[in-house]
N, C-alpha and C positions, 0 to 999 in steps of 0.2 A: 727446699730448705726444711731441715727436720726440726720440730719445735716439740719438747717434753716442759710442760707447764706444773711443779710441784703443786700437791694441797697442803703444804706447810705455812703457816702462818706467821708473823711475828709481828714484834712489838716494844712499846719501853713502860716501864711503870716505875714513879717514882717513889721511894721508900726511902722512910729512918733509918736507920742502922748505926746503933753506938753514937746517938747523938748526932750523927749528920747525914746529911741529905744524898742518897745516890740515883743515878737514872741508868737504873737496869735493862738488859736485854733479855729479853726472850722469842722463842719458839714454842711453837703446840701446833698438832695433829690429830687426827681422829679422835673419837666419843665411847664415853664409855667410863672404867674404872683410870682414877688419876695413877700415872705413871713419872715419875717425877725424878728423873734421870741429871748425876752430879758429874760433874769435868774433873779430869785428874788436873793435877797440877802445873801452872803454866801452857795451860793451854785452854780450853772454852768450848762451848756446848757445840761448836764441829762437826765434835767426835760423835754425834749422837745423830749426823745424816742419815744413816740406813735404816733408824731405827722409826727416824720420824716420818719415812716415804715407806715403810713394811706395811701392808696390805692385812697381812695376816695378822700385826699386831694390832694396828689404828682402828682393824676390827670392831675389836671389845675394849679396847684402853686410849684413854687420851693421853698421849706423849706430850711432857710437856719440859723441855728445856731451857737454862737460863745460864746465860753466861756471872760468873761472879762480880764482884767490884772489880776492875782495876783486870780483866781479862776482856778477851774479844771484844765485841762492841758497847763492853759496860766501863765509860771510862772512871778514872779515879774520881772523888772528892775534892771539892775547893780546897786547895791547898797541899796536896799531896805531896808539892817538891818541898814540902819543908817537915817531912816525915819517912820516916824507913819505912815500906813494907813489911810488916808480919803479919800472916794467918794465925790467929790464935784459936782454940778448941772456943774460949766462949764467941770470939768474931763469926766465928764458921755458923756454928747452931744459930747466935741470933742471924744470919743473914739468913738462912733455910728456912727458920721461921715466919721471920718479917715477909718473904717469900710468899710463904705460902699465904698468910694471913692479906697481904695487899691484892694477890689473885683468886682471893676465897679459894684455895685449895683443901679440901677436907679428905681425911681419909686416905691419902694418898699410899701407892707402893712404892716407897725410895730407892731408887738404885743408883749407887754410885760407885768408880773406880779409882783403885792407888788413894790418893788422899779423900774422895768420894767414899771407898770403900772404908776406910778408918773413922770416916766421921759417922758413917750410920753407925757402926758401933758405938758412938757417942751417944747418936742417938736413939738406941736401943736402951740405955741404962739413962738417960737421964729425960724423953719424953716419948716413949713408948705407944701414950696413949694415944698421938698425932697421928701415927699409921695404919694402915692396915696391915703391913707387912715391910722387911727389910732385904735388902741384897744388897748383899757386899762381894764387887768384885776386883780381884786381888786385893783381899783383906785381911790383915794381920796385927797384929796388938802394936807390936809395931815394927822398927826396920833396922835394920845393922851396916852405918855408915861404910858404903862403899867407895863416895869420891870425895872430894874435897868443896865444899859451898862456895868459898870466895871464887872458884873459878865462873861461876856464873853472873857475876856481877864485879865485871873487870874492865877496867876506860883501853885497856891494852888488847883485849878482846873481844870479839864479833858477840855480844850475847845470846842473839838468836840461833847460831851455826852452834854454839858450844853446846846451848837447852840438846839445839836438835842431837849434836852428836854424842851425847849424855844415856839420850833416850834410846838412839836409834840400836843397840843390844838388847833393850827389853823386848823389839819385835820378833815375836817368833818366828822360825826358819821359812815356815809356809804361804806365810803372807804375800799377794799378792803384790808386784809393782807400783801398781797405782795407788793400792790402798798406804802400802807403807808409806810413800812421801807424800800421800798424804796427810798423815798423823804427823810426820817430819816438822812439813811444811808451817802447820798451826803452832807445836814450837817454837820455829824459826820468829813468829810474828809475834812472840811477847813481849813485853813492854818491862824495859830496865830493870832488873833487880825481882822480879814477881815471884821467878821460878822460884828462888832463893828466899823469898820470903813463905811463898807456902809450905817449901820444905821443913820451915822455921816448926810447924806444924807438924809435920810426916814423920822428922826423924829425930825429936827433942819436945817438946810441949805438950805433943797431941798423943805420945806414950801412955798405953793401957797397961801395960804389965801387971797384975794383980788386981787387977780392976774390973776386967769382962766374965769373971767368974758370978758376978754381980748380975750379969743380964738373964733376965728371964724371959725366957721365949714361950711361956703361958699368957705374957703379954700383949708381945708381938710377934709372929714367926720370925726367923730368920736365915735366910738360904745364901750358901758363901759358892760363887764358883770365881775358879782361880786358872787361868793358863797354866798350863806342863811345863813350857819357856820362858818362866820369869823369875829374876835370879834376885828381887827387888821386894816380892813378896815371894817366895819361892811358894812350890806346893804343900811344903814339909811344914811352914809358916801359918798356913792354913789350916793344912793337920792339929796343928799344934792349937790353933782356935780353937775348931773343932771340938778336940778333945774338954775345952774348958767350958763350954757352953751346954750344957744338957739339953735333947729338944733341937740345937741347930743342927741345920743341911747342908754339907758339902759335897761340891761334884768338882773334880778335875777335867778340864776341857785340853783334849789331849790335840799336842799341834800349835796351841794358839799363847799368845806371848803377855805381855801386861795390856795391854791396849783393843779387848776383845769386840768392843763395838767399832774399832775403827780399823783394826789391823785385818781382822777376820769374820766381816757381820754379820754374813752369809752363814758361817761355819757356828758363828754363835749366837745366832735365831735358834737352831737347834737344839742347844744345850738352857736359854732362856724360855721359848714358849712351854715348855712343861712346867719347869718353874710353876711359871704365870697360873699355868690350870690345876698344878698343886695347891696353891696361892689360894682359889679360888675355890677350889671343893673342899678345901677344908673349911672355910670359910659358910659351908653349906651341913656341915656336920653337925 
């Protein structure tokens, strides 16, 4: 019998948040500089297996993962069904806060993707001083409605087949079998109406346009990489960041789709550990 026993760890902690009580999930790995890795949308910290069993990262960085309110194994608030889901830009930040503050997280490197990636730009401009550094992947001021919301919160439709088949084009062409459904999969398992409400965020609320001109990366750094196969943030999306941030870092990660820790983790260890030792000798300057 072959037995593979992770060093990942996990946990619940419970926290305020806007007034009421939630009992959060997390994961953490290895020692070192905090890593503090955000879940796209409708789906949950999962997506950050490879990153949390990499040898080469757990190295020098403690990974450290958390599912949101109302995702994975963080279930909603008393009283949920008598309220709509929305992600809002102020929801988001105090929950990363509260976060970090209930797990004494100091200092940390945020990275997060798709609405992960949108919100460190939030918080690059409004608490800077919390981080050591920011990555944003697939990150874009913000995004240009491609399908229609009400289909994801339908009584005449599978929710979880729809999340999935929504997303399953943002993978890029190389990705691996298993990895793809697995990304699929974590879609598949959300919970009525979530996707649809953090998009509430992504493609209407959580809108920088005119506003990331404002970030100053003498603050915090900032490093964006973006898949070549994401039509969602595209790369051009990015560019377009780019260009309005003086000071920030984009890399195009050529092959790999919106979902680079879980579509591609292997292919985008590669394109993140330099990052990381950019991160870190400037930081020695």
């Amino acid at each position: 019998m072959r037995v593979k026993k992770e060093a990942v760890v996990g946990g619940y902690v419970h926290i305020e948040i806007a007034g009421q009580m939630h009992r959060v999930y997390y994961e953490t790995a290895g020692a070192g500089q905090p890593l503090l890795c955000l879940h796209t949308a409708g789906s949950d910290s999962r997506q950050y297996r490879e990153l949390l069993n990499s040898e080469a990262l757990t190295a020098n960085h403690q990974v450290i993962c958390f599912d949101m309110p109302y995702h994975g194994k963080s279930s909603p608030p008393a009283g949920w069904e008598k309220h709509e889901y929305r992600l809002t830009s102020d929801l988001y930040l105090q929950t990363i806060l509260s976060f970090m503050d209930a797990m004494e997280i100091h200092n940390p490197i945020a990275l997060g993707c798709s609405i992960g990636g949108r919100v460190v730009l939030h918080l690059a401009l409004k608490h800077p001083e919390r981080f050591k550094a920011l990555i944003g992947l697939q990150s874009g001021a913000h995004v240009n409605p491609y399908y229609e919301l009400d289909w994801l919160h339908r009584p005449d439709v599978n929710g979880g087949e729809v999340c999935a088949g929504i997303v399953s084009g943002l993978i890029g062409p190389n990705a691996d079998s298993q990895d793809r459904w697995e990304t699929l999969w974590h879609y598949m398992q959300g919970g009525p109406g979530i996707f649809k409400g953090d998009l509430h965020f992504y493609k209407s609320e959580g809108d920088l346009r005119g506003m990331v001109q404002k970030i100053d990366t003498g603050k915090c750094p900032l490093h964006l990489l973006t898949g070549e196969y994401d039509y969602s943030c595209t790369p051009e999306d990015s560019q377009d960041l780019a260009r309005l941030i003086p000071g920030s870092h984009l890399e195009i990660m050529p092959g790999i789709g919106h979902f680079p820790m879980s579509e591609a983790p292997h292919a985008f260890m590669n394109h993140l550990l330099p990052v990381l030792q950019r991160i870190q000798s400037e930081q020695h300057k």
